[in-house]
C-alpha positions in Angstrom: 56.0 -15.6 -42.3 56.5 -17.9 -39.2 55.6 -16.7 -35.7 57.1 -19.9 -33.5 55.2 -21.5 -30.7 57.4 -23.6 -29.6 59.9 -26.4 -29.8 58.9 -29.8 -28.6 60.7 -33.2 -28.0 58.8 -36.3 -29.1 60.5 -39.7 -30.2 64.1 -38.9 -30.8 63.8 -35.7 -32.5 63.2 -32.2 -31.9 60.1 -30.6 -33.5 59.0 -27.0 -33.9 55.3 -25.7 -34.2 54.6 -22.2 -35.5 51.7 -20.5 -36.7 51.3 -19.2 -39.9 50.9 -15.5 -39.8 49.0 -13.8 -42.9 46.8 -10.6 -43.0 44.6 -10.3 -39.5 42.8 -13.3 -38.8 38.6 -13.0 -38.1 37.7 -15.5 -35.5 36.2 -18.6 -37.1 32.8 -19.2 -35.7 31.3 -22.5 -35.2 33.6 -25.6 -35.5 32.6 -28.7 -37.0 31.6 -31.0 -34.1 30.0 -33.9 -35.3 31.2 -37.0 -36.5 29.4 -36.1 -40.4 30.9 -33.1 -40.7 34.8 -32.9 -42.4 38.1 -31.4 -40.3 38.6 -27.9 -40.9 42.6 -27.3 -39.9 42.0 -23.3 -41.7 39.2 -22.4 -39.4 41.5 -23.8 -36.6 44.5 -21.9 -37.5 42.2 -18.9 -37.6 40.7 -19.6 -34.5 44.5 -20.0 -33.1 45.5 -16.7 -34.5 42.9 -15.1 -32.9 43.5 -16.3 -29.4 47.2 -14.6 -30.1 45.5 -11.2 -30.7 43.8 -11.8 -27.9 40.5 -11.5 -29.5 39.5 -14.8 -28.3 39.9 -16.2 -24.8 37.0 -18.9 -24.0 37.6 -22.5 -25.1 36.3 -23.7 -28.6 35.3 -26.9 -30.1 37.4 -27.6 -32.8 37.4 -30.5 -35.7 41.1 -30.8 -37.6 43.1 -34.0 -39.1 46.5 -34.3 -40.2 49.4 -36.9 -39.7 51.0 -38.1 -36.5 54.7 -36.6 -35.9 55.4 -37.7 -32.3 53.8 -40.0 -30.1 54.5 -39.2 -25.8 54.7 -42.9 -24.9 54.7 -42.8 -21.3 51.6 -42.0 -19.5 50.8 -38.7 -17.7 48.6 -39.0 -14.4 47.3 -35.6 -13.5 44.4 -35.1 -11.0 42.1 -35.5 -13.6 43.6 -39.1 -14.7 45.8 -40.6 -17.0 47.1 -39.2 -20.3 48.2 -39.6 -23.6 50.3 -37.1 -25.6 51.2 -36.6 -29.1 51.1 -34.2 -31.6 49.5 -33.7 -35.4 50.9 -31.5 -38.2 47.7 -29.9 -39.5 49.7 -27.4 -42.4 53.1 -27.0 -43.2 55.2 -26.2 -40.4 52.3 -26.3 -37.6 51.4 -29.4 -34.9 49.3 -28.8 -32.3 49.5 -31.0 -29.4 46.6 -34.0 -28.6 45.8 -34.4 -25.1 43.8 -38.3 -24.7 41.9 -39.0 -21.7 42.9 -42.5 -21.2 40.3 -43.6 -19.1 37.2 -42.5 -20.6 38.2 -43.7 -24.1 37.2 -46.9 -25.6 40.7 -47.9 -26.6 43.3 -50.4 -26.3 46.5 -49.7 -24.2 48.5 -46.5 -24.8 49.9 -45.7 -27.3 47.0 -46.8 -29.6 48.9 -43.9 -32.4 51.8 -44.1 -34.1 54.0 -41.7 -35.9 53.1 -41.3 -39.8 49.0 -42.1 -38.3 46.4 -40.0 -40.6 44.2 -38.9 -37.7 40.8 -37.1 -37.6 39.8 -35.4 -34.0 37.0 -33.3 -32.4 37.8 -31.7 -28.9 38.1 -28.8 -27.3 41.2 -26.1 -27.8 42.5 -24.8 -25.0 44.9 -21.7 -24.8 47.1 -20.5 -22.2 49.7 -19.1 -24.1 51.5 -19.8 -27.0 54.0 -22.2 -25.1 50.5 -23.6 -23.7 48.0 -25.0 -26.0 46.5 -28.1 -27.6 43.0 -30.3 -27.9 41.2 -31.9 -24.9 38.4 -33.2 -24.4 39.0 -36.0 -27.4 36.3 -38.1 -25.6 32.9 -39.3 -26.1 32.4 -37.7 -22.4 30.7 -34.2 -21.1 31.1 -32.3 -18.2 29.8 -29.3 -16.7 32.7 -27.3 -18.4 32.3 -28.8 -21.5 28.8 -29.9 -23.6 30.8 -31.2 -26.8 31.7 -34.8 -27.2 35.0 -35.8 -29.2 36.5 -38.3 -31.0 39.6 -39.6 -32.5 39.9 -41.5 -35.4 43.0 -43.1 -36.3 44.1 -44.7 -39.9 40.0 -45.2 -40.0 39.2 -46.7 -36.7 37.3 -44.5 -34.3 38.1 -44.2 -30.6 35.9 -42.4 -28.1 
């Protein structure tokens, strides 16, 4: 069964996330956060679950891969800097969305991804609601909010 999140526009096409919804979820503790450690999208749809329930409400490091199915090309500055969007199908039928810190990565001009990309990523999950949610901090910076360094690795190639 399909509980949607929401539906999201990214180059040319309309896509729709949705979580998978199975027996109650227990909170996944611990997400892999360092770079020797492998992506773990079913702890992450667990840990997603449980933020639904409402059993979960504090931030949590997260490590998931999947492919690249939209790429936001234009910048976003915010008062924290500028931006870049795009979202990852991590299981059939589920994308989350990829927030990029543009100016505290080492990276070439956005976009630096590509739909079709195979991407690895460690950052923080955020959730506001189910129309609200996606992974931050996909940096090699800290800050007084957040201890846990991130990463994104694209086709192979690391950025930080």
């Amino acid at each position: 069964m399909l509980k949607l999140m929401r539906n999201f526009y990214a180059g040319g096409a309309f896509f729709l996330a949705a979580t998978l919804l199975a027996s109650p979820c227990v909170y996944a503790q611990g997400a892999s956060t360092t770079e020797g450690e492998s992506c773990n999208n079913q702890a992450f749809l667990a840990r997603q679950q449980a933020y639904e329930n409402g059993t979960v409400t504090a931030d949590s490091p997260v490590h998931i891969c999947g492919t690249v199915i939209g790429v936001k090309k234009r910048v976003q500055h915010t008062r924290s800097g500028r931006h870049g969007y795009f979202y990852v199908l991590i299981a059939p039928h589920v994308s989350i969305r990829i927030v990029s810190g543009l100016e505290r990565m080492n990276a070439p001009s956005w976009p630096w991804v590509r739909k079709g990309d195979s991407v690895d990523i460690v950052g923080r999950y955020y959730y506001d609601s189910a129309r609200s949610q996606g992974v931050d901090w996909t940096h090699h910076g800290t800050g007084r909010e957040w201890h846990t360094p991130g990463y994104i690795i694209v086709n192979g190639k690391k950025y930080q």
